[in-house]
BAGULO-663966 format. One line per 8 residues: number of its first residue (from 0); their letters; for each residue x negated, y, z negated of C-alpha. Coordinates in pm, 1 decimal, padded with zeros to 6 digits. Layout:
% BAGULO-663966
NUM = A = X,Y,Z | ... $
***
This chain:
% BAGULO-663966
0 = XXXXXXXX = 00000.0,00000.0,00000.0 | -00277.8,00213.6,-00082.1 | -00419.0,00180.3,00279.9 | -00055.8,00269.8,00430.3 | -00004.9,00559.4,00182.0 | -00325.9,00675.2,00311.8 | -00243.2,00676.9,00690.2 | 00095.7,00857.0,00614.4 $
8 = XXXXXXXX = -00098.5,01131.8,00460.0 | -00341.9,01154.0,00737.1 | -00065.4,01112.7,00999.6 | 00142.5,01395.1,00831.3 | 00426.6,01170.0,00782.8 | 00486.7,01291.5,00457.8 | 00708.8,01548.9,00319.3 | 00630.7,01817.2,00059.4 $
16 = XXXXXXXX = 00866.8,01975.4,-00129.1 | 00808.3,02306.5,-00398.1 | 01002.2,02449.1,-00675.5 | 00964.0,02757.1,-00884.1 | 01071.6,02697.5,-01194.2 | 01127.7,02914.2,-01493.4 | 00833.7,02787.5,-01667.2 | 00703.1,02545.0,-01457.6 $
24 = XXXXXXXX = 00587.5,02528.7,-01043.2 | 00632.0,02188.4,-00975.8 | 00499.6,02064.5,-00600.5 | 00568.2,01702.3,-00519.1 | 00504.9,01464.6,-00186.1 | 00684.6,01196.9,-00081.3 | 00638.7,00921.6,00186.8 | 00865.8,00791.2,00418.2 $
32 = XXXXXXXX = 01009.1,00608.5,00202.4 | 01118.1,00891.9,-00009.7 | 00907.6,00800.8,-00333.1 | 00634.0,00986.7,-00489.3 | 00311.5,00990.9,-00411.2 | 00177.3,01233.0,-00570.1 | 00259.4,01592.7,-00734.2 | 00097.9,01917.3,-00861.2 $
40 = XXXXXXXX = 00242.6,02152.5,-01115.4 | 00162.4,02494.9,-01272.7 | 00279.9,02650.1,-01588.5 | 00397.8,03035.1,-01583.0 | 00597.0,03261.1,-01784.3 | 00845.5,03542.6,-01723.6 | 00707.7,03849.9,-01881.3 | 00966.5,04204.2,-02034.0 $
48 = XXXXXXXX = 00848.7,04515.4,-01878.3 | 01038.5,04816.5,-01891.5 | 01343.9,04647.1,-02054.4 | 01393.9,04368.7,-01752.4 | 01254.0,04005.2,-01741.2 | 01067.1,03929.1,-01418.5 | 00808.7,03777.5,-01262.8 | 00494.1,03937.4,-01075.4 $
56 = XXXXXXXX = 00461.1,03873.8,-00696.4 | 00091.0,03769.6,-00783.8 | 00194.2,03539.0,-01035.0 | 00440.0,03354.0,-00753.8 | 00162.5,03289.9,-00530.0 | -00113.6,03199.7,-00784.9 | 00134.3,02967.4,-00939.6 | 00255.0,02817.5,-00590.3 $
64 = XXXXXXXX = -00131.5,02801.9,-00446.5 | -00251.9,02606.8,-00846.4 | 00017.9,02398.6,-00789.8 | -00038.6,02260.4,-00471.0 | -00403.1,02241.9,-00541.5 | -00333.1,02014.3,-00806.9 | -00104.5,01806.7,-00577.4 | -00377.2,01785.2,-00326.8 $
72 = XXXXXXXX = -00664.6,01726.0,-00618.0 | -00445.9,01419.3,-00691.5 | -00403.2,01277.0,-00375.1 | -00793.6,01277.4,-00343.3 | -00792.8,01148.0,-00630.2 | -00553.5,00825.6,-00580.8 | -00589.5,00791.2,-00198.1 | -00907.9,00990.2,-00125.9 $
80 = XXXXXXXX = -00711.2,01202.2,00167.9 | -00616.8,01551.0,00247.6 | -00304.0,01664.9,00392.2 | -00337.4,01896.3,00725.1 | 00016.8,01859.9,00782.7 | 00375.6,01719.5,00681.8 | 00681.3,01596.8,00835.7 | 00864.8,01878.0,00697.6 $
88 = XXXXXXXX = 00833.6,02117.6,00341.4 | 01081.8,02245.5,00150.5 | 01087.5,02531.7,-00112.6 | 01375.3,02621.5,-00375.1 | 01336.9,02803.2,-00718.1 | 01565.5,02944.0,-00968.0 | 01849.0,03139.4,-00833.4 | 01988.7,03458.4,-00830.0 $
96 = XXXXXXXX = 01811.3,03780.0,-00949.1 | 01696.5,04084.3,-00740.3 | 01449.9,04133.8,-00475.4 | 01490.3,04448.5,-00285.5 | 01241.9,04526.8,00028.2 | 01184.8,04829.4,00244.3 | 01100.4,04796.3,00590.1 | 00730.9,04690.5,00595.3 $
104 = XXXXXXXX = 00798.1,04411.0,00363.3 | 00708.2,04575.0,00017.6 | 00900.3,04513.0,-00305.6 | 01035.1,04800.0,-00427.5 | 01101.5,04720.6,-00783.9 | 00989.3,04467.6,-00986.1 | 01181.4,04092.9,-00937.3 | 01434.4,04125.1,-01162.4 $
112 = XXXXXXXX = 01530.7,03774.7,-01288.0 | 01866.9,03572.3,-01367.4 | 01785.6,03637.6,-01721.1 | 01919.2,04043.2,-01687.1 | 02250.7,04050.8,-01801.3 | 02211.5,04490.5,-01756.0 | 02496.0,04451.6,-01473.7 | 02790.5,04440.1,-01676.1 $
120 = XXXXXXXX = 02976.1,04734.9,-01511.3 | 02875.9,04593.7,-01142.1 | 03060.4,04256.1,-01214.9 | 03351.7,04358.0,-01348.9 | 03380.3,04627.1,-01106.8 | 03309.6,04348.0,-00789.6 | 03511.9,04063.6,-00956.0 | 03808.7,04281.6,-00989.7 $
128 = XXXXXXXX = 03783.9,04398.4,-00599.3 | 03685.9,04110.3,-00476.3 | 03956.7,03860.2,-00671.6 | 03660.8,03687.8,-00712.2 | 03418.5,03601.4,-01059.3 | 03115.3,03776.0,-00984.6 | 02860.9,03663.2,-01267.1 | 02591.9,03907.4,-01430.6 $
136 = XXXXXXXX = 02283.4,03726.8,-01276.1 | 02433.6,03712.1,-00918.7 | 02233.4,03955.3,-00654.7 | 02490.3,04168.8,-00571.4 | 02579.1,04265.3,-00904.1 | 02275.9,04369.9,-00919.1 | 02227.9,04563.8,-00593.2 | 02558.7,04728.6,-00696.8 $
144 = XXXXXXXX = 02406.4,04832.4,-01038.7 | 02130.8,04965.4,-00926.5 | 02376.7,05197.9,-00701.6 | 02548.8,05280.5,-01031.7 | 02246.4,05393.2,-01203.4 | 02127.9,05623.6,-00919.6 | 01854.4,05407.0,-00896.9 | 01617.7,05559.5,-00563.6 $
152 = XXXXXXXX = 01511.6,05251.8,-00438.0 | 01841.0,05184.9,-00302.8 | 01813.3,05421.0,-00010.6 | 01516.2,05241.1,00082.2 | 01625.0,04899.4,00082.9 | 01633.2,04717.4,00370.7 | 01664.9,04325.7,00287.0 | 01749.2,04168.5,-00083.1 $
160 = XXXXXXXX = 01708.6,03793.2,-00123.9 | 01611.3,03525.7,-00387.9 | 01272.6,03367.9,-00543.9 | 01320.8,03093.0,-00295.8 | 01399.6,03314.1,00019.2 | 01050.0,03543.5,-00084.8 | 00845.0,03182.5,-00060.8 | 00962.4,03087.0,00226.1 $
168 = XXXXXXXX = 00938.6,03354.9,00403.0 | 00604.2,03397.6,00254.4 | 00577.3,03081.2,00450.6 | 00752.8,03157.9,00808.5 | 00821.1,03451.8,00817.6 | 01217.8,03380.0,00818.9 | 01471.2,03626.3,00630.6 | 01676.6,03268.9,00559.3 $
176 = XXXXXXXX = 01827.7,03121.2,00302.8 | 01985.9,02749.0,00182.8 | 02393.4,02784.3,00166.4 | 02377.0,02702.6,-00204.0 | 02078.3,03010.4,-00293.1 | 02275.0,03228.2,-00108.1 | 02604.8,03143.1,-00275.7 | 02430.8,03299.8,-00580.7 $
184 = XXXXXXXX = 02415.3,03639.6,-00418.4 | 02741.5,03672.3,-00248.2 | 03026.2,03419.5,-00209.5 | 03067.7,03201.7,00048.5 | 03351.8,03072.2,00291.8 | 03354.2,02735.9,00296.6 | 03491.6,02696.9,00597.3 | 03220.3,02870.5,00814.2 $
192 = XXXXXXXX = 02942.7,02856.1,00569.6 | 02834.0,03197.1,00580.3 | 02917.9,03486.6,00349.6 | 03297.4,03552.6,00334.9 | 03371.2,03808.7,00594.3 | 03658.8,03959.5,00415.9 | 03508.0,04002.1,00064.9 | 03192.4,04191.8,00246.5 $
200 = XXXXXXXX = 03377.7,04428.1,00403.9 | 03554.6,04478.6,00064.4 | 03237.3,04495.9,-00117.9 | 03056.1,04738.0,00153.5 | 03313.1,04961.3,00091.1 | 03291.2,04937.9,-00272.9 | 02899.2,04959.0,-00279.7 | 02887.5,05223.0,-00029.4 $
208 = XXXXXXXX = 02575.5,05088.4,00191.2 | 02551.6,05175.7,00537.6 | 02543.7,04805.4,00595.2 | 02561.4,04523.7,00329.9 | 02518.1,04218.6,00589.2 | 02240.3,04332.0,00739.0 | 02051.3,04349.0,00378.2 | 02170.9,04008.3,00362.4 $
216 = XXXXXXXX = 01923.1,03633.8,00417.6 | 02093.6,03475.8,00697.7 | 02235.9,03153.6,00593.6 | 02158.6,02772.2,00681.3 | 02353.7,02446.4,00560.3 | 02120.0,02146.8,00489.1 | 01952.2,01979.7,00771.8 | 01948.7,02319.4,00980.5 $
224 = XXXXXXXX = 01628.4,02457.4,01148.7 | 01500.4,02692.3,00913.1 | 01133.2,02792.3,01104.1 | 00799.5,02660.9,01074.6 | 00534.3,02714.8,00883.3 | 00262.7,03002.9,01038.4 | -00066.3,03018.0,01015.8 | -00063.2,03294.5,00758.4 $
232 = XXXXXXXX = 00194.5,03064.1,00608.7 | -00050.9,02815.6,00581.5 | -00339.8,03019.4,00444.3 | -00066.5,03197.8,00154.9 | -00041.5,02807.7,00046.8 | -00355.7,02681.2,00076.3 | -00677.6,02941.4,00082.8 | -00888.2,02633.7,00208.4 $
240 = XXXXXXXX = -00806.5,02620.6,00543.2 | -00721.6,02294.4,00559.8 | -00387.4,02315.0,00574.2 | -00259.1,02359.7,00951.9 | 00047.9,02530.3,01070.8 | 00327.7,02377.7,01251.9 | 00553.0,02162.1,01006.1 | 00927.6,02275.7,00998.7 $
248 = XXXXXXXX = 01118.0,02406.1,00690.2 | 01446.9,02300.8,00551.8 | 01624.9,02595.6,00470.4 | 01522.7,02680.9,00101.4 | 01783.2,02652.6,-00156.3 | 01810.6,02698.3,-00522.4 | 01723.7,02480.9,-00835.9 | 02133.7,02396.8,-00910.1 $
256 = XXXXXXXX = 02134.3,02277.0,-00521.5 | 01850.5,02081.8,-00578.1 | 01939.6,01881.6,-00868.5 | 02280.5,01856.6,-00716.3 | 02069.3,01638.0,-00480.1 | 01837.6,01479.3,-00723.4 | 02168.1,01291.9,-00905.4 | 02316.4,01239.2,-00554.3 $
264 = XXXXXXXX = 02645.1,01452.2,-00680.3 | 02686.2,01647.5,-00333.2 | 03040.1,01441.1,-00255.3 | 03377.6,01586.8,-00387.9 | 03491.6,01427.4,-00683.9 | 03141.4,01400.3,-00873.0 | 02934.8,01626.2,-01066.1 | 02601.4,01709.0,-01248.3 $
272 = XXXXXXXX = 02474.9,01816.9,-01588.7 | 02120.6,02004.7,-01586.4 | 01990.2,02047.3,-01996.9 | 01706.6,02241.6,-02029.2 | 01665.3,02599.6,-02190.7 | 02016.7,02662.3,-02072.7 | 02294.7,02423.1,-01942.4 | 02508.0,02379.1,-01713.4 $
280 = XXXXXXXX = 02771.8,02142.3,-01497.2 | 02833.3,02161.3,-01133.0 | 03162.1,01966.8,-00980.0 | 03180.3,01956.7,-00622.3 | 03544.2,02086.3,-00540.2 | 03856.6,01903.8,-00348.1 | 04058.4,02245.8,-00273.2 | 03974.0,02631.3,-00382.8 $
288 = XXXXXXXX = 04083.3,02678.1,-00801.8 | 04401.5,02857.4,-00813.1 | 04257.3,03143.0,-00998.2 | 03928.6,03337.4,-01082.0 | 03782.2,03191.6,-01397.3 | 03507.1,03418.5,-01601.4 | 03399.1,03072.2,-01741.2 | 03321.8,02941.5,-01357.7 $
296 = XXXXXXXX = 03132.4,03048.3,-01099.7 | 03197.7,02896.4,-00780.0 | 02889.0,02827.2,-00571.0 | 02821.5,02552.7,-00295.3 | 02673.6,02244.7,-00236.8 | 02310.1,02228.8,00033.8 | 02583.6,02135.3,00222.0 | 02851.0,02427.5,00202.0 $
304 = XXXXXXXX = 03123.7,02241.5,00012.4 | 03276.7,02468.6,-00295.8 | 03107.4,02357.7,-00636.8 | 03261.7,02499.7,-00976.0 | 02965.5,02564.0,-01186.0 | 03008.6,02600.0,-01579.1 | 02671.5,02779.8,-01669.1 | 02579.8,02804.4,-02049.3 $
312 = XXXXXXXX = 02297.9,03034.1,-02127.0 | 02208.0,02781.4,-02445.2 | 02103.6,02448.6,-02388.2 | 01855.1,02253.8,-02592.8 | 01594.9,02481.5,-02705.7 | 01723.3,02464.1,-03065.2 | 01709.3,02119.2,-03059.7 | 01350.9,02172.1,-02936.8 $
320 = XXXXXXXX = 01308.0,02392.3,-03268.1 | 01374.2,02130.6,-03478.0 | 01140.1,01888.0,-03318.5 | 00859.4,02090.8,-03414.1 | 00935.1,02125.0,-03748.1 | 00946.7,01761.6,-03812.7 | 00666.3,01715.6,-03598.9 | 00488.3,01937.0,-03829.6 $
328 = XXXXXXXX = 00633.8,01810.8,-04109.1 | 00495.8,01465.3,-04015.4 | 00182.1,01622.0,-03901.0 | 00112.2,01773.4,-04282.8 | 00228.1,01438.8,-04457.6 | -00051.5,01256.7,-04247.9 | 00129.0,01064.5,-03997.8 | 00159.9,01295.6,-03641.2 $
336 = XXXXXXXX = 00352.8,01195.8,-03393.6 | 00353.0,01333.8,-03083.8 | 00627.5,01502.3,-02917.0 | 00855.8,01237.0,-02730.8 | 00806.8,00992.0,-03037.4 | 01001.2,01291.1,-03264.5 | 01249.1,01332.9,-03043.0 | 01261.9,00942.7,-02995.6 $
344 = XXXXXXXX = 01286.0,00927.5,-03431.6 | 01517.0,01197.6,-03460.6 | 01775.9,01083.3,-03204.9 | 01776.4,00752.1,-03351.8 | 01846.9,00829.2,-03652.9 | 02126.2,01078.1,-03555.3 | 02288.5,00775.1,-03313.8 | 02432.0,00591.4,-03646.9 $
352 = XXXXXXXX = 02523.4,00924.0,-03795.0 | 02904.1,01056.3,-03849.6 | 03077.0,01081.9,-03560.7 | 03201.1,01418.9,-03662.6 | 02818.2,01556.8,-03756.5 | 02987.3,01501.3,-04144.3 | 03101.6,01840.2,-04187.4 | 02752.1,01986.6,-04058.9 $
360 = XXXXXXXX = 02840.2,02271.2,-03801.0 | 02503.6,02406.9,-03584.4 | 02567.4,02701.1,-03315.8 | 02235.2,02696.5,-03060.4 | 02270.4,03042.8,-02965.5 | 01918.5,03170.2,-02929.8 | 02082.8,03425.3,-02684.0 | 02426.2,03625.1,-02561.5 $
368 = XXXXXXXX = 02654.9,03347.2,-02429.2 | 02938.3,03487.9,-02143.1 | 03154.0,03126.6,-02150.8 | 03257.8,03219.2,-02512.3 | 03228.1,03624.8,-02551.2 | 02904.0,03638.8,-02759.2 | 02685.7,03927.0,-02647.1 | 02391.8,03879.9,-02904.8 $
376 = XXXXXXXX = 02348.1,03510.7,-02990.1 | 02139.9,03391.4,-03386.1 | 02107.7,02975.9,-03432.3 | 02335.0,02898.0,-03714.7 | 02345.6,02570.2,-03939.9 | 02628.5,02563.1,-04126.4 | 02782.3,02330.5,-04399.5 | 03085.4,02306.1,-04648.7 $
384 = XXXXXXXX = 02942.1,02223.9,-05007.0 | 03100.6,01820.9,-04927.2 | 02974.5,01787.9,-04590.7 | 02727.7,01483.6,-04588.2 | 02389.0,01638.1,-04520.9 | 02196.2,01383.7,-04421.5 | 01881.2,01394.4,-04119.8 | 02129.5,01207.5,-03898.4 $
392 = XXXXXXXX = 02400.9,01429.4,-03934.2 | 02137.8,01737.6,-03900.3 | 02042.4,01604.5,-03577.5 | 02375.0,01514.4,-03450.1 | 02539.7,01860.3,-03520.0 | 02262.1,02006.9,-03307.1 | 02326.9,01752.1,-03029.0 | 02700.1,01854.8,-03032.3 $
400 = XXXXXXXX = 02617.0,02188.6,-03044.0 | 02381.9,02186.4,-02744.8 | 02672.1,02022.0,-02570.8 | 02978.6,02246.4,-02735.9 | 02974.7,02576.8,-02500.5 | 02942.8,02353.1,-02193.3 | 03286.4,02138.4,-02314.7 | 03464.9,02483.9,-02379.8 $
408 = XXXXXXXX = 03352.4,02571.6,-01984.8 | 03475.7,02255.1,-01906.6 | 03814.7,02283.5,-02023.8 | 03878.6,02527.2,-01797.6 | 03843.0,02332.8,-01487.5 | 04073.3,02044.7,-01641.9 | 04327.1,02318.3,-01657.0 | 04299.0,02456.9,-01275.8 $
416 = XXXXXXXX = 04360.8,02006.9,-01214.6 | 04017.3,01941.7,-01131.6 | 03948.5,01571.1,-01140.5 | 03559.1,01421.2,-01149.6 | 03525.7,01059.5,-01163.2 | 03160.5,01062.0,-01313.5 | 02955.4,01312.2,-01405.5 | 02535.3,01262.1,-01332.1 $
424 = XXXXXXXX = 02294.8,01371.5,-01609.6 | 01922.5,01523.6,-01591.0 | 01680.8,01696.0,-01791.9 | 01410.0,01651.8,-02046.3 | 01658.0,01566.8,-02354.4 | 01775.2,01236.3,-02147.0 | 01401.9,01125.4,-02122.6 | 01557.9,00946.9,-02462.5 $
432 = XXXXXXXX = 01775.2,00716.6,-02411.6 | 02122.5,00593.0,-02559.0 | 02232.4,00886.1,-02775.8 | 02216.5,01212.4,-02567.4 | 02407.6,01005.3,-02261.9 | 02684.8,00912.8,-02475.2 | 02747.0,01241.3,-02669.2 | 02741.2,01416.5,-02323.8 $
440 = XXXXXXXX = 03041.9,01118.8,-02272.8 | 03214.3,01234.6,-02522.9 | 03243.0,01615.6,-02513.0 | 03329.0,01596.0,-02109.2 | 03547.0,01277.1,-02182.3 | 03378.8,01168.6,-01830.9 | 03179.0,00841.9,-01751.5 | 02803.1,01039.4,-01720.3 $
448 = XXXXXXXX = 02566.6,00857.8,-01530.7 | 02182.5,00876.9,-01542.6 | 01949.8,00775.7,-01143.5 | 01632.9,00644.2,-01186.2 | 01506.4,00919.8,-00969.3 | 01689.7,01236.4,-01130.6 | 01356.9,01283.4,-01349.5 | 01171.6,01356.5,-01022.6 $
456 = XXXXXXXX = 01353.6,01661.6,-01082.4 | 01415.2,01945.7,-00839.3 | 01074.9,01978.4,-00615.3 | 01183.3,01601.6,-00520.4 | 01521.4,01700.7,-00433.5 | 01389.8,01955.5,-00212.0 | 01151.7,01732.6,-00080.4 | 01460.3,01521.7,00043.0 $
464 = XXXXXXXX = 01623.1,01775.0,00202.6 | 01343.9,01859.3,00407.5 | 01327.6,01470.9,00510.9 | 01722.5,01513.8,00582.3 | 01570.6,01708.5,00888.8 | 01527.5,01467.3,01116.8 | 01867.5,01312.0,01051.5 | 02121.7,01572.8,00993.2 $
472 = XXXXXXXX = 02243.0,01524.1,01351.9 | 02447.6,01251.9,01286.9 | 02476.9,01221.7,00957.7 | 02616.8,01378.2,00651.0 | 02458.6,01496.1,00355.4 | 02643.4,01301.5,00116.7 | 02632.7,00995.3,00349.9 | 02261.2,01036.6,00386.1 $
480 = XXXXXXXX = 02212.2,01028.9,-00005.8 | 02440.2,00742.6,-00022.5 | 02295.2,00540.8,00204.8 | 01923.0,00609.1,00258.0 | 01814.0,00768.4,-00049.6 | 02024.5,00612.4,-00325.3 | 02160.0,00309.4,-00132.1 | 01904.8,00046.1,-00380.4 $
488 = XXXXXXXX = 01834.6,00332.2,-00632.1 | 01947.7,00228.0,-01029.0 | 02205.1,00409.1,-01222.6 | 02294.0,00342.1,-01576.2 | 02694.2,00461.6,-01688.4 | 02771.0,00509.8,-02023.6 | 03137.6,00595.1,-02042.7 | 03300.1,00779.4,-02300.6 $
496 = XXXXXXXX = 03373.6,00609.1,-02685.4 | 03689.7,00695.3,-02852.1 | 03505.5,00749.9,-03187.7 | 03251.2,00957.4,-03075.7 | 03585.3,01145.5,-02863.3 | 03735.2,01210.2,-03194.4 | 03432.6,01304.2,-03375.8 | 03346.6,01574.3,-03065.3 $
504 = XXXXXXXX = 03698.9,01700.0,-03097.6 | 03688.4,01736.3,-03474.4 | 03310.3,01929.7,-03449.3 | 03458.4,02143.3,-03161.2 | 03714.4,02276.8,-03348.5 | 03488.3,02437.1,-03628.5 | 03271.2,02535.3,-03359.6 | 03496.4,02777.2,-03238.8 $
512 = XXXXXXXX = 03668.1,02889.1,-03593.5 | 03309.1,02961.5,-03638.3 | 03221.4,03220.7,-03334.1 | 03323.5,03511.8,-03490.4 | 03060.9,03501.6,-03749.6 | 02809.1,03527.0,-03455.2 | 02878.7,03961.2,-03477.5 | 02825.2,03926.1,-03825.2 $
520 = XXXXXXXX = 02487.9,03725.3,-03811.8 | 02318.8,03953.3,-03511.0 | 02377.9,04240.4,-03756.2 | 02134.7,04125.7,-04045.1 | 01805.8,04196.3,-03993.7 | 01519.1,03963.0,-03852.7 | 01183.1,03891.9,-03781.9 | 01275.7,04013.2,-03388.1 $
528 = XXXXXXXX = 01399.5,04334.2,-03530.0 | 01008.9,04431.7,-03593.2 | 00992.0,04305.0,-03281.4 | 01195.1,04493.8,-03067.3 | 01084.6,04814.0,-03235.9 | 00754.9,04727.9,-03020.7 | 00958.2,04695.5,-02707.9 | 00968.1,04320.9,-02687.3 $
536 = XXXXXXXX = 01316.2,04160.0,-02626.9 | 01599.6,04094.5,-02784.9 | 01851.0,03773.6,-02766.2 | 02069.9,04008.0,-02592.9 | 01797.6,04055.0,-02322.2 | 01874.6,03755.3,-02165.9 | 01843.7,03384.7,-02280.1 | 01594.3,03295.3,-02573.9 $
544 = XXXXXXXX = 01251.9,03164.2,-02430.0 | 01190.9,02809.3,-02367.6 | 01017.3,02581.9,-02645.8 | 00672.6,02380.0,-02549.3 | 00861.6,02018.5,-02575.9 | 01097.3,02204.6,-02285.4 | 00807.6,02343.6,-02112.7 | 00704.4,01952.7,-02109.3 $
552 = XXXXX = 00993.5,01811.8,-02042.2 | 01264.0,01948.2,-01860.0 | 01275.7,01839.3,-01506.1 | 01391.6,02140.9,-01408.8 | 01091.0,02356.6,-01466.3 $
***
């Protein structure tokens, strides 16, 4: 195999695929077969300057160039060959956010992430024109604020798009984007894949640009040409020279697309659940919901079909929290244990626990949540003086917690009729099995599945729908997944328990008797207030920074 992996590199028969995550650059290769063969990564960091999170240009292509280094340093390594070329490359990244050029190509502000929630007033103010939920992070809530505030760039603009669209043009020079990435700036018509033609000329005349399509990626459903890669394209990604132009693009998409893909849930009826520093759930839609939900964005699949997406800006970094401290705690009593065996202990001892948490209540909210009205978020462990405060309990009531905001978004889309026969889950937290599965069971009251290959994460799910290139032409992207990439794969159900259904219910319920007391807790002074006095962020800024078992381990990074 070793001999025939080599040849496929040398050939360029295999496929690369890149993703920009929020704390990680993952870039992974693949054979012909679809499988692995080797991958690079790079850690990074979003940094607050002048009250916005972002990202430096520089930092993007250091970050994309150390990562494929390392990919190619591997593949020396195991097979002692180079790439030259591919079959096809792929790039997505984390979605949304603001990237405003003039006409030579320069960025005119700094990249302002999905972690700005500053565009309040340009939401509501869209949403309500547009009969349409327009969600704080999405692009043209932020072009649109930045019109509110007078900002001067504005008049300069010439082209917006997302991290994803920047690489790849960085890469072909193509003003493109995926279907799914560019539902994340404006909505989409499903049924001609492009932005919806009445809601522009709705927004256009709310914005007041001379012409908002034009500043607009144009738009690509999977297995369309998307360009090739230059030969300054070549050189952005690999300084060596070695690297040689020529290989076509998929059209680059964004990291919910991409995991969408990763847990084959592309096909009406089925769904995904991505836990990492936030959360969220993505159901592929039969028919448009009868109503605009604040809870639900609606986004597409690679593919263009409608996806409701329940996005929770806390997912398991207070779970993460806790890891530490018993790591350290384990650490100082002489015994360390490194950090999958404490999640591994932990989650163990939580699976035998009360269903109900015994009376232990934790809220995760490191940072403002939307789905439930909380603008300023504080972790919170509470307890009645009966409840049964044991470790298991401790770590169960953060499980449920984790999960809590994600079942109240989901409860929503039960209510518009939606029906999802399983639901597919990824992330870091599942790299342990039995417990996290089956609570996720339970608080979606859904059968939740976990692929073999959903901890290849995102930069693997790109990767395949670069390879979906050469076959789009007659086939689907859902049959493709079906039948080539998933058609042997393994997949392990765990459907819901009736015990651990009641238990959810009961812990949901003080979960949301206890919201309110999230205004009372941001008020009391903290270590952050010091803090912020120095200008660094508050939870409000956006959502609370990722811990180092996340940085490790979720798949989305």
């Amino acid at each position: 195999m070793s001999d025939d992996r080599t040849r496929e590199i040398a050939d360029g028969r295999t496929t690369l695929g890149i993703e920009l995550g929020s704390t990680r650059i993952k870039a992974c290769l693949v054979g012909e077969d679809l499988t692995v063969i080797a991958a690079g990564s790079h850690e990074w960091e979003n940094e607050f300057v002048d009250g916005r999170w972002t990202y430096p240009l520089a930092a993007v292509e250091t970050g994309v160039r150390a990562a494929y280094a390392a990919l190619v340093s591997d593949l020396q390594e195991q097979h002692g060959s180079v790439p030259t070329t591919f079959r096809a490359v792929g790039v997505s990244a984390m979605m949304h956010g603001y990237l405003p050029f003039d006409a030579d190509g320069e960025l005119l502000v700094p990249f302002r992430t999905w972690r700005n929630t500053s565009t309040g007033p340009a939401a509501a103010a869209l949403s309500d024109a547009l009969g349409f939920n327009i969600p704080l992070r999405w692009s043209i809530a932020h072009l649109y604020q930045a019109v509110l505030d007078d900002e001067q760039h504005v008049a300069q603009t010439t082209g917006i798009t997302t991290l994803a669209g920047y690489v790849h043009r960085q890469l072909t020079g193509q003003d493109v984007l995926g279907v799914g990435d560019a539902s994340g700036m404006f909505p989409i018509d499903p049924a001609t894949g492009d932005y919806d033609a009445g809601m522009l000329s709705t927004a256009q005349d709310l914005i007041g640009v001379p012409d908002l399509r034009a500043l607009l990626p144009e738009v690509r459903v999977a297995g369309q040409d998307a360009g090739t890669l230059t030969t300054e394209g070549a050189a952005w990604l690999d300084p060596t020279g070695t690297l040689q132009p020529g290989a076509p693009l998929c059209p680059p998409e964004g990291d919910a697309g991409t995991g969408m893909v990763a847990t084959n849930a592309v096909a009406q009826r089925t769904g995904n659940v991505s836990v990492g520093t936030s959360i969220f759930a993505m159901v592929v839609l039969e028919r448009p919901l009868d109503t605009p939900h604040e809870e639900l964005d609606v986004v597409t699949t690679p593919a263009g079909d409608a996806v409701a997406m329940v996005h929770c800006n806390n997912g398991a970094s207070e779970i993460g929290s806790w890891a530490r401290v018993f790591g350290r705690f384990a650490e100082a009593a002489g015994s360390p244990a490194d950090a999958d065996s404490v999640f591994r202990t932990l989650l163990d001892e939580a699976a035998t626990a009360d269903p109900d948490a015994g009376g232990l209540l934790a809220v995760n909210y490191l940072a403002g949540e939307p789905v439930t009205g909380v603008e300023d978020g504080r972790p919170l462990l509470l307890r009645a003086p009966d409840a049964r405060f044991t470790l298991g309990n401790l770590v169960r009531a953060e499980l449920m917690g984790a999960f809590a905001t994600l079942a109240i978004g989901m409860e929503v889309l039960h209510g518009e009729g939606v029906t999802v026969d399983r639901m597919t889950a990824h992330g870091g937290l599942f790299r342990t099995p039995g417990l996290p599965q089956r609570q996720l069971a339970a608080a979606l009251r859904v059968p939740v599945a976990l692929e073999a290959t959903a901890s290849e994460g995102g930069a693997w799910g790109i990767a395949v729908l670069a390879a979906y290139l050469e076959h789009a032409a007659g086939t689907s992207l859902a049959e493709y997944l079906d039948t080539t990439v998933f058609g042997t794969a393994a997949s392990d159900v765990v459907d819901p328990d009736q015990r651990d259904v009641d238990g959810f219910t009961v812990y949901l319920d003080r979960f949301r008797a206890a919201l309110p007391i999230q205004a009372i807790a941001a008020a009391v002074p903290g270590a952050r207030d010091a803090a912020t006095s120095s200008g660094e962020p508050t939870t409000a800024a956006g959502p609370g920074l990722p811990t180092e078992h996340q940085q490790e381990q979720d798949v989305n990074s």
